[in-house]
Residue frames as a rotation matrix with the C-alpha (Angstrom) as fourth column:
UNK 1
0.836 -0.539 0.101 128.66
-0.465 -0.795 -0.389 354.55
0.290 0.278 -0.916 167.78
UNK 2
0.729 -0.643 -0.234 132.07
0.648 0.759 -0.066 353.30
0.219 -0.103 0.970 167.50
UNK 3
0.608 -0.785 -0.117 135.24
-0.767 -0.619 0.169 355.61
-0.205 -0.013 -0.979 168.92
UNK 4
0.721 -0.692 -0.047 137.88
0.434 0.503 -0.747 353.98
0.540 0.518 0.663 166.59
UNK 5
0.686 -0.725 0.060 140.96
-0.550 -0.463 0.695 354.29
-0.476 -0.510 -0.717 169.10
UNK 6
-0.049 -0.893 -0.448 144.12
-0.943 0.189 -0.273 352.81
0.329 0.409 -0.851 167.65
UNK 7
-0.805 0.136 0.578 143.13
0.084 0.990 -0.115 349.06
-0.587 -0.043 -0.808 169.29
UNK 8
0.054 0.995 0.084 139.91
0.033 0.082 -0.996 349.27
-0.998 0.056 -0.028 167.73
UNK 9
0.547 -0.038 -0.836 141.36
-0.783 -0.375 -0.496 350.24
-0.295 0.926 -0.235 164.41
UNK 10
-0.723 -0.557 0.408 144.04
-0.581 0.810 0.078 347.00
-0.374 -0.181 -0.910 165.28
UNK 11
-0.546 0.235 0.804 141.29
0.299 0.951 -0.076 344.77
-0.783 0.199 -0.589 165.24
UNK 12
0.366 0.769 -0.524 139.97
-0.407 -0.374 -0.833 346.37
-0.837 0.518 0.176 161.92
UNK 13
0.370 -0.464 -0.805 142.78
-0.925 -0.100 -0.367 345.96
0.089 0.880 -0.466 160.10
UNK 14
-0.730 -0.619 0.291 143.32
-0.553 0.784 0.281 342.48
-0.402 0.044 -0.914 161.39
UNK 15
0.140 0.906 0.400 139.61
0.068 0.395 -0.916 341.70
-0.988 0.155 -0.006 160.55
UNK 16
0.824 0.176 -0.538 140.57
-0.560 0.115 -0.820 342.63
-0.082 0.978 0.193 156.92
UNK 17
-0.455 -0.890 -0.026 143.59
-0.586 0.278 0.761 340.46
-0.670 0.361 -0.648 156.75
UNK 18
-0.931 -0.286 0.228 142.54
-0.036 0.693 0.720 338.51
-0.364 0.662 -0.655 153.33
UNK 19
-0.038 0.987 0.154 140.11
0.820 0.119 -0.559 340.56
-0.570 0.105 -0.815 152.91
UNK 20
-0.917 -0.342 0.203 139.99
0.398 -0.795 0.458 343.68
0.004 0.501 0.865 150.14
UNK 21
-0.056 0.828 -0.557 136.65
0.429 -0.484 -0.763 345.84
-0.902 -0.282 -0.328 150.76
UNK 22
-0.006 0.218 -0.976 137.05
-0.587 -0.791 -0.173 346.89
-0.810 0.572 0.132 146.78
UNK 23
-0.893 -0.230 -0.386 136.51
-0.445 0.327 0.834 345.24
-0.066 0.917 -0.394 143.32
UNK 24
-0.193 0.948 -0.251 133.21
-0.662 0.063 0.747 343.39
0.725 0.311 0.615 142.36
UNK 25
0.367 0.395 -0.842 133.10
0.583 0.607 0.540 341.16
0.725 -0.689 -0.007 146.13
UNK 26
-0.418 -0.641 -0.644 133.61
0.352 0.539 -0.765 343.71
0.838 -0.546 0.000 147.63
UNK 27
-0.038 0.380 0.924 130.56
-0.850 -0.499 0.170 343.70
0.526 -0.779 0.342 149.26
UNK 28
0.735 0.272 -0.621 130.91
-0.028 0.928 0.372 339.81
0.677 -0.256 0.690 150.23
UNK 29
0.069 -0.920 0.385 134.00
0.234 -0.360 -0.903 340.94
0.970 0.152 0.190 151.02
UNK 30
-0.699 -0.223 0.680 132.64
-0.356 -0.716 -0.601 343.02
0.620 -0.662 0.421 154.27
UNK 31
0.656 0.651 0.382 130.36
-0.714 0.371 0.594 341.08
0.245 -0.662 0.708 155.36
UNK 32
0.744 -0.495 -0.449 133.60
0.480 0.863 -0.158 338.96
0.466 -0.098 0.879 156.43
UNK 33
-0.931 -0.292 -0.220 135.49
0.339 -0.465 -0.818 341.68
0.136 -0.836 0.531 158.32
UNK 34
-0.191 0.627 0.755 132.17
-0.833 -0.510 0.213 342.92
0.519 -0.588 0.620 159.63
UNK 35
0.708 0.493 -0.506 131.75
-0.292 0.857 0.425 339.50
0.643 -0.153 0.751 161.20
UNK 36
0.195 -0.890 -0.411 135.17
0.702 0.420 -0.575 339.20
0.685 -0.177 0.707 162.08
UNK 37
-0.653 -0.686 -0.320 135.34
0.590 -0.197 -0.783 342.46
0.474 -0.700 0.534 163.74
UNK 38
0.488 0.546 0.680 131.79
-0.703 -0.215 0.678 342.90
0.516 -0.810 0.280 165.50
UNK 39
0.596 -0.206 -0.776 133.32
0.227 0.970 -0.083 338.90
0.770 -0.127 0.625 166.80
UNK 40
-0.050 -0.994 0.102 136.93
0.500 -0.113 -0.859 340.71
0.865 0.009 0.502 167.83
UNK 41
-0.653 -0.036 0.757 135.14
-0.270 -0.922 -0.277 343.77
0.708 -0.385 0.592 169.74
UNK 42
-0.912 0.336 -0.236 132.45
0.403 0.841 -0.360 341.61
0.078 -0.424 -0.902 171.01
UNK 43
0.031 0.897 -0.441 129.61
0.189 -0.438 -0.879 343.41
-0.982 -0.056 -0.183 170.17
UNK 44
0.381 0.390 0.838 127.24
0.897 0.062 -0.437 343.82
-0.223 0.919 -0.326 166.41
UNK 45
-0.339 -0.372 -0.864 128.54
0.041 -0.924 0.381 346.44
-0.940 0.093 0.328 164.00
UNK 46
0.737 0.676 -0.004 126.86
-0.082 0.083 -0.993 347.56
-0.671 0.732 0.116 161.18
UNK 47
0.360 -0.588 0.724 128.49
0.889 0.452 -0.076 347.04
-0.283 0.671 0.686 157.69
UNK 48
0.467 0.260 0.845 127.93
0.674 -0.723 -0.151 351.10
0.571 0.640 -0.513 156.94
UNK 49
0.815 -0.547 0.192 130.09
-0.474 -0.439 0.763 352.30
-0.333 -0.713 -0.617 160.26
UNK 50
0.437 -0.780 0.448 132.80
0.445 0.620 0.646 350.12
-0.782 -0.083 0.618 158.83
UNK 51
0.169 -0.395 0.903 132.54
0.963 0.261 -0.066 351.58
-0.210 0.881 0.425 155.69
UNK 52
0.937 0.138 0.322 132.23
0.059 -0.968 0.244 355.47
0.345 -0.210 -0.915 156.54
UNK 53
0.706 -0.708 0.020 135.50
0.022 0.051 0.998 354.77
-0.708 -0.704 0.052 158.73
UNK 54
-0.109 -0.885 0.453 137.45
0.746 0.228 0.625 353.38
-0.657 0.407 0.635 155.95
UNK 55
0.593 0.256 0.763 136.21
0.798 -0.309 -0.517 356.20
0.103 0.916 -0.388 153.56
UNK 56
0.987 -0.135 0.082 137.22
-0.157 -0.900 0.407 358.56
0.019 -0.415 -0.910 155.79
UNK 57
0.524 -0.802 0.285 140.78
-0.228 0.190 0.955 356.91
-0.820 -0.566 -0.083 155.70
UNK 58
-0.586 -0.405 0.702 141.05
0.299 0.697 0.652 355.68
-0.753 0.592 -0.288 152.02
UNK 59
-0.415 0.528 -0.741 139.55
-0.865 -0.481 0.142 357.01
-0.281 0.700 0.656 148.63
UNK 60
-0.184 0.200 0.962 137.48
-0.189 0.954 -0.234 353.94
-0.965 -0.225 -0.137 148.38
UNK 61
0.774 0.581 0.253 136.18
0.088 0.297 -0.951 354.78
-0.628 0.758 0.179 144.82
UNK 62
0.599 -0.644 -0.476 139.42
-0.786 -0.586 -0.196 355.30
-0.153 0.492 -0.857 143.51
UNK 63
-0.355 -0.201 0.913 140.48
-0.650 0.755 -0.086 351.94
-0.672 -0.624 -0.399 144.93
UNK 64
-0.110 0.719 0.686 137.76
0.040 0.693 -0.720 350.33
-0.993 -0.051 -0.105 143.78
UNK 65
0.851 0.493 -0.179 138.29
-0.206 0.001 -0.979 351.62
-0.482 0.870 0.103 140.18
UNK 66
-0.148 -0.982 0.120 141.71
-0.972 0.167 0.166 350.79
-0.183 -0.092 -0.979 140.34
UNK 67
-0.452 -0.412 0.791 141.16
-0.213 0.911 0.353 347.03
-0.866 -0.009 -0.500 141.00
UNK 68
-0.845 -0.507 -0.170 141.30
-0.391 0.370 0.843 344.53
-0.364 0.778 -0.511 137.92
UNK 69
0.186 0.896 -0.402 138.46
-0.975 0.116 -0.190 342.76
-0.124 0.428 0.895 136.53
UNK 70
-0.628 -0.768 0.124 138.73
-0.529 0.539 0.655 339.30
-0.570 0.346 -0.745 136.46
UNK 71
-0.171 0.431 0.886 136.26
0.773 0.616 -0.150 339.53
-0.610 0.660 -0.438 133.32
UNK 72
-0.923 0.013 0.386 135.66
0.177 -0.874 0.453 341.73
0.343 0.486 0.804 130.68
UNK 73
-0.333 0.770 -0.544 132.95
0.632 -0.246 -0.735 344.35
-0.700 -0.589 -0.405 131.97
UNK 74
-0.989 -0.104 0.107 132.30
0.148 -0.743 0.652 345.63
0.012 0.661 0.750 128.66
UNK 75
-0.257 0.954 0.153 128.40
0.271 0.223 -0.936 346.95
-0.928 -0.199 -0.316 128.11
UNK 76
-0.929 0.234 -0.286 126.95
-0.300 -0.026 0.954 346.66
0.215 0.972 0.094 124.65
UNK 77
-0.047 0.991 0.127 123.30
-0.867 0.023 -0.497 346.39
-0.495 -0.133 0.858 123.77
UNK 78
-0.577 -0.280 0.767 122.06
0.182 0.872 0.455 343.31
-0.796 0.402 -0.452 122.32
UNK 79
0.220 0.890 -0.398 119.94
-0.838 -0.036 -0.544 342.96
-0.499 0.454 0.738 119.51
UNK 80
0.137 0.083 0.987 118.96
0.005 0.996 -0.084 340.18
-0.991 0.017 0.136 117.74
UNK 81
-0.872 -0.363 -0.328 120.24
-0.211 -0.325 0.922 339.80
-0.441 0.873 0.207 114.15
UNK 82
-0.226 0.885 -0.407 116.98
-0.875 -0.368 -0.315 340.48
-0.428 0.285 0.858 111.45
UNK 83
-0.737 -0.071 -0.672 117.60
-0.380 0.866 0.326 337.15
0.558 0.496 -0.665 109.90
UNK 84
-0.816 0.410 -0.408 115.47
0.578 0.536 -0.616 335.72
-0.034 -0.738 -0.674 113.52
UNK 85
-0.743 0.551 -0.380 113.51
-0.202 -0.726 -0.657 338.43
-0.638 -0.412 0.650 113.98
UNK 86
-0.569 0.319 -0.758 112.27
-0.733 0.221 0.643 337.92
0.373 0.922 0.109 110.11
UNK 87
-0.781 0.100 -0.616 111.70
0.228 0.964 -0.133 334.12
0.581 -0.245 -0.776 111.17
UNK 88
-0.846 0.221 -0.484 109.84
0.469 -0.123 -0.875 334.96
-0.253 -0.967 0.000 113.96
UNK 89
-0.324 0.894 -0.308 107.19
-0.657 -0.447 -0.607 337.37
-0.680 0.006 0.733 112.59
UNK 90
-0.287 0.308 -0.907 106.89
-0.877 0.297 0.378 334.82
0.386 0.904 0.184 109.56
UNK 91
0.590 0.507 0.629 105.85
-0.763 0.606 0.226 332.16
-0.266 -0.613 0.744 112.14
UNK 92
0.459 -0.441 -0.771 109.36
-0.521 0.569 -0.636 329.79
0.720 0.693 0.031 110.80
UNK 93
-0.565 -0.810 0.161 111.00
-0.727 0.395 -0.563 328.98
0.392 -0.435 -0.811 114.13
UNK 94
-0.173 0.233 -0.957 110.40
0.217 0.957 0.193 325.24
0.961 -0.174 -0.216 115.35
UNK 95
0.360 0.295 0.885 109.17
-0.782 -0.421 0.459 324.59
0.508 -0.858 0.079 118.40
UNK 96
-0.051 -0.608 0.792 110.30
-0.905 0.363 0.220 322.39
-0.422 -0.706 -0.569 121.04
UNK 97
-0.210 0.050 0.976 108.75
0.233 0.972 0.000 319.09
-0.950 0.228 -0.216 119.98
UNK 98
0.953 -0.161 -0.256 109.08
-0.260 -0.008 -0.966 319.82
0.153 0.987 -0.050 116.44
UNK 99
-0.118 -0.962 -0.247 113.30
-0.834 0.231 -0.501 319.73
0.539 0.147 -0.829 117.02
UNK 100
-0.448 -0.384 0.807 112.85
-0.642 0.767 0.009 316.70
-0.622 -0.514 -0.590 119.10
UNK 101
0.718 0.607 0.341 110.39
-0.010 0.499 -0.867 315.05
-0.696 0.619 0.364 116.23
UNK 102
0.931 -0.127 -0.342 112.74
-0.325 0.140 -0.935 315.98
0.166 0.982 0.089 113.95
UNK 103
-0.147 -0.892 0.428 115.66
-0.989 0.131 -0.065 314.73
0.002 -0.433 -0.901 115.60
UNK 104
0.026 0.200 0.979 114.09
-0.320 0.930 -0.181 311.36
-0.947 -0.309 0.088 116.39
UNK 105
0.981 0.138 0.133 113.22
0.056 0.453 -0.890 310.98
-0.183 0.881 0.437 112.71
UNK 106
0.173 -0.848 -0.501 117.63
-0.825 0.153 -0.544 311.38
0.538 0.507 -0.674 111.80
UNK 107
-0.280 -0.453 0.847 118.21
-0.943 0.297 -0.153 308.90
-0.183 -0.841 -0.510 114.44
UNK 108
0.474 0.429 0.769 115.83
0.129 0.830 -0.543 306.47
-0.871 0.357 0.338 112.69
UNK 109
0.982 0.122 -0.144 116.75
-0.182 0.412 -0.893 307.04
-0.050 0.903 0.426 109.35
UNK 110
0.159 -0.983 -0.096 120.75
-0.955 -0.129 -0.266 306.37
0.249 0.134 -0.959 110.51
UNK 111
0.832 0.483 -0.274 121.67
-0.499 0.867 0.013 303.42
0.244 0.126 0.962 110.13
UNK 112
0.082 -0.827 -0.557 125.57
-0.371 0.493 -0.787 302.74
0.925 0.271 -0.267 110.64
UNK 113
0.711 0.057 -0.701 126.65
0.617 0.427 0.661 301.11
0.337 -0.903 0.268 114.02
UNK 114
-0.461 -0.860 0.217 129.23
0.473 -0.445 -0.760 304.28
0.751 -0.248 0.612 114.81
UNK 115
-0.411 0.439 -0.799 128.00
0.826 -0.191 -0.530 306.43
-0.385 -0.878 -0.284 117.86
UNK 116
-0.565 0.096 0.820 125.76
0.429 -0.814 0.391 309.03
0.705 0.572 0.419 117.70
UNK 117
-0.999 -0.047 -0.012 124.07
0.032 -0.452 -0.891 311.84
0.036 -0.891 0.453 120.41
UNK 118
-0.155 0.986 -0.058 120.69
0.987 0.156 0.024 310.79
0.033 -0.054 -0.998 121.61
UNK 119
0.196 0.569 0.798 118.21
0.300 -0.810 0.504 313.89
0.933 0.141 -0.330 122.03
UNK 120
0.921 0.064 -0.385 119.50
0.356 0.270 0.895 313.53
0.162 -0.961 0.226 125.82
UNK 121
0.625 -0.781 -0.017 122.83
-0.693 -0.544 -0.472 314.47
0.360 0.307 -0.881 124.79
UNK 122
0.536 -0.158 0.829 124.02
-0.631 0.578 0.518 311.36
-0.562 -0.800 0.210 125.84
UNK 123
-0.268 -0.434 -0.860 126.54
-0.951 0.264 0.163 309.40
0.156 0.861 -0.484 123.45
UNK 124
0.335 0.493 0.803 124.81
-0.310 0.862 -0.400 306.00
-0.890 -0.115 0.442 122.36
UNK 125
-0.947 -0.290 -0.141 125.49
-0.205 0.201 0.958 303.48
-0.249 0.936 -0.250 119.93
UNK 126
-0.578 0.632 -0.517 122.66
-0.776 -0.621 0.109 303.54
-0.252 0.464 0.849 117.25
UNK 127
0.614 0.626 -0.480 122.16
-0.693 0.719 0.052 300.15
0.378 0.301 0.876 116.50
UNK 128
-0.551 -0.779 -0.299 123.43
-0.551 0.609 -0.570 297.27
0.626 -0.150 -0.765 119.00
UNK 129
0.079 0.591 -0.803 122.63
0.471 0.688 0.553 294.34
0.879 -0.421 -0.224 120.99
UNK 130
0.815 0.287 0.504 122.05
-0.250 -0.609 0.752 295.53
0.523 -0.739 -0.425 124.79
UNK 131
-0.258 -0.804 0.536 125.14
-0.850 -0.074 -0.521 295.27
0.459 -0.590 -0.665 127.40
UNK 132
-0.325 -0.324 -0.888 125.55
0.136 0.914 -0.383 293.00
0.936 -0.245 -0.253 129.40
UNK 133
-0.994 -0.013 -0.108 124.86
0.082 -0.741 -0.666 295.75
-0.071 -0.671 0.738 132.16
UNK 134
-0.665 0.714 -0.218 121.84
-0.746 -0.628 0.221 296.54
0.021 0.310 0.951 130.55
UNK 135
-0.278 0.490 -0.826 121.03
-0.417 0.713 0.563 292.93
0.865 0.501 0.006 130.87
UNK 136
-0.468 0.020 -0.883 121.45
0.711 0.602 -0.363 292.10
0.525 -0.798 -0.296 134.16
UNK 137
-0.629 0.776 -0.048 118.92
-0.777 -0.630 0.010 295.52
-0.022 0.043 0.999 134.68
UNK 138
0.095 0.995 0.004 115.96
-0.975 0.092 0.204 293.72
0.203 -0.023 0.979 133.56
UNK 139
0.293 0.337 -0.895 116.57
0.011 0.935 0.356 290.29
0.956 -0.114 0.270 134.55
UNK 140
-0.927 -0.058 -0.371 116.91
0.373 -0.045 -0.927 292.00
0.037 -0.997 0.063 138.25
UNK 141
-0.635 0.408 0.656 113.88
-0.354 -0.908 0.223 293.52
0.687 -0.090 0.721 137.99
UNK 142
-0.816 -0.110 0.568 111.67
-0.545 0.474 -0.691 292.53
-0.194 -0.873 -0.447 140.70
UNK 143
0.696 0.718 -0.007 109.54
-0.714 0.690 -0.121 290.08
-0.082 0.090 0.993 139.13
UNK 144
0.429 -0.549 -0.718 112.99
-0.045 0.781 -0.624 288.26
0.902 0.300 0.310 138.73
UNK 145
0.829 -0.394 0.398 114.51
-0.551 -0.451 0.702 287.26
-0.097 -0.801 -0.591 142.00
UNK 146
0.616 -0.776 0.138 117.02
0.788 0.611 -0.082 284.87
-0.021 0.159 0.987 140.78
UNK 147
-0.263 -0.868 0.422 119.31
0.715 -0.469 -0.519 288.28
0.648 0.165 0.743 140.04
UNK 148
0.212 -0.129 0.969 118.47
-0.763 -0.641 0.082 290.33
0.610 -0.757 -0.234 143.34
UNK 149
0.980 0.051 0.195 119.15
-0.183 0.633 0.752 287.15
-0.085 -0.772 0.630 145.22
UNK 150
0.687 -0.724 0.071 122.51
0.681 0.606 -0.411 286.61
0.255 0.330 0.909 143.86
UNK 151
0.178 0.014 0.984 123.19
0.200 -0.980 -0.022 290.40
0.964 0.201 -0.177 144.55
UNK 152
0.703 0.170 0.690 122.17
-0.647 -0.250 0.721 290.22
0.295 -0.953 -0.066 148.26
UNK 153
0.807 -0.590 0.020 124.81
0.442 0.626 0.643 286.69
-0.391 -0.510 0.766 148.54
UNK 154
0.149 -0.941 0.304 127.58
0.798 -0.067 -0.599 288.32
0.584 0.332 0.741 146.75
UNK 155
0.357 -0.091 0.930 127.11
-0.320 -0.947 0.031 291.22
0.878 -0.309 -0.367 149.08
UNK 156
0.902 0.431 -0.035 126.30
-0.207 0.501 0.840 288.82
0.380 -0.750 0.541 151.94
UNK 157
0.691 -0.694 -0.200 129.85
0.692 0.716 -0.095 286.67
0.209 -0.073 0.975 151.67
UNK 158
-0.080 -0.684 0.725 131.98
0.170 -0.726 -0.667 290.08
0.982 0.070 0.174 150.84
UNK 159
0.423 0.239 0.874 130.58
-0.641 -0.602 0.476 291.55
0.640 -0.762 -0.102 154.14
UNK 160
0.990 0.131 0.045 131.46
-0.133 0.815 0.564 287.93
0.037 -0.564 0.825 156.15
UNK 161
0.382 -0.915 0.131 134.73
0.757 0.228 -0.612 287.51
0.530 0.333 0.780 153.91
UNK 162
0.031 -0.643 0.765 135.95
0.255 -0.735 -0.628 291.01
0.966 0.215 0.141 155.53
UNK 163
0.492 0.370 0.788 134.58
-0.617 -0.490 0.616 290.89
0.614 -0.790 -0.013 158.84
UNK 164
0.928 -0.155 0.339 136.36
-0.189 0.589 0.786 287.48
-0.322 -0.793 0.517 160.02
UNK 165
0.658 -0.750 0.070 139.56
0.568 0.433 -0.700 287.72
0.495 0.500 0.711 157.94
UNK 166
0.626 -0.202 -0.753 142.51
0.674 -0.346 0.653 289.09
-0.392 -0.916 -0.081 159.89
UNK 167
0.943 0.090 -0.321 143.80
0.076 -0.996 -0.055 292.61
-0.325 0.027 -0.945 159.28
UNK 168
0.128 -0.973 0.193 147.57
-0.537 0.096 0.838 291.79
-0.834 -0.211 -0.511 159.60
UNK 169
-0.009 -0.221 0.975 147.41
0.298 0.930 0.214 289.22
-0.955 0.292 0.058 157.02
UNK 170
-0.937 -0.196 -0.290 148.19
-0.228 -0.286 0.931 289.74
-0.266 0.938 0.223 153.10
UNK 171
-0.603 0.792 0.095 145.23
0.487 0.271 0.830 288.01
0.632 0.547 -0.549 151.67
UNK 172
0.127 0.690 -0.712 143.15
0.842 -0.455 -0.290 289.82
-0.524 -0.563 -0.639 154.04
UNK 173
-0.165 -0.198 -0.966 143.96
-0.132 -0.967 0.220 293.31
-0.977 0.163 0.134 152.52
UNK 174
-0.977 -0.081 -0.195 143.82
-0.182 -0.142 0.973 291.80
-0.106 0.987 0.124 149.02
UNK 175
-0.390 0.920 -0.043 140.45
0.920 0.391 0.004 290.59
0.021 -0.038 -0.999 149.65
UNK 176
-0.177 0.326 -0.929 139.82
0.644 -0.675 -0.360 293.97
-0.744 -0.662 -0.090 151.31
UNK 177
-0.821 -0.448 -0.354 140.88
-0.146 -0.436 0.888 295.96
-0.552 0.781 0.292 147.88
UNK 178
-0.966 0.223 -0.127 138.05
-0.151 -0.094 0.984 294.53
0.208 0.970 0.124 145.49
């Protein structure tokens, strides 16, 4: 039981400062001045003694239909348009790996060198030689050590190049940069 004297009601209303206890958070809302002012009073309050208090002070549902939406809350039923349905009992819609089969098969039968969206959704080009990137991938892989070894000295030097070069100095900072 809380007796709400006039301090007690202080640290209510300071617990809501940037808080609003109405619109569609605003039960996240109270669980931030209920935190704030069990914290204030120094002792747990429930969320429902907070809110009995303010009813009793404030038309909360009036409030609360008052504040704005910041989306449209219209409700509408769905249904699905008969065209699918139709589909559906006639056994026509595709299944997963049927659209990815039949994707793969446009991808093969395209042929220009302009870009086009893998089944990944990923933009690729359709027909090219591999990056450079893409090269130095498999000739790191670890049956190759000739390109993790070059990897580990270009790390190696960088790490040396930055550790004995002196702060104050220009070329130190440009070094430092790339």
């Amino acid at each position: 039981v809380v007796v709400w004297s006039p301090e007690v009601e202080v640290c209510l209303f300071h617990a809501m400062l940037g808080h609003k206890p109405v619109g569609v958070n605003r039960h996240f809302h109270m669980i931030c001045i209920r935190d704030k002012f069990s914290q204030n009073i120094g002792r747990q309050i429930s969320s429902k003694v907070i809110w009995d208090h303010l009813s009793t002070m404030y038309d909360m549902q009036a409030l609360h239909e008052s504040e704005i939406l910041p989306f449209p809350n219209i409700e509408k039923n769905f249904v699905l348009p008969d065209e699918m349905i139709q589909e559906v009992r006639e056994g026509k819609v595709m299944m997963e790996e049927e659209v990815k089969e039949e994707i793969k098969e446009e991808m093969e039968t395209h042929t220009g060198p302009e870009e086009v969206f893998t089944p990944s959704g990923n933009l690729g080009k359709s027909s090219e030689k591999p990056s450079s990137k893409e090269k130095e991938k498999t000739s790191s892989d670890p049956g190759s050590k000739e390109g993790s070894d070059k990897r580990k000295r270009n790390r190696v030097t960088e790490k040396v190049l930055n550790a004995n070069s002196n702060p104050s100095s220009p070329s130190a900072a440009k070094r430092r940069r790339t």
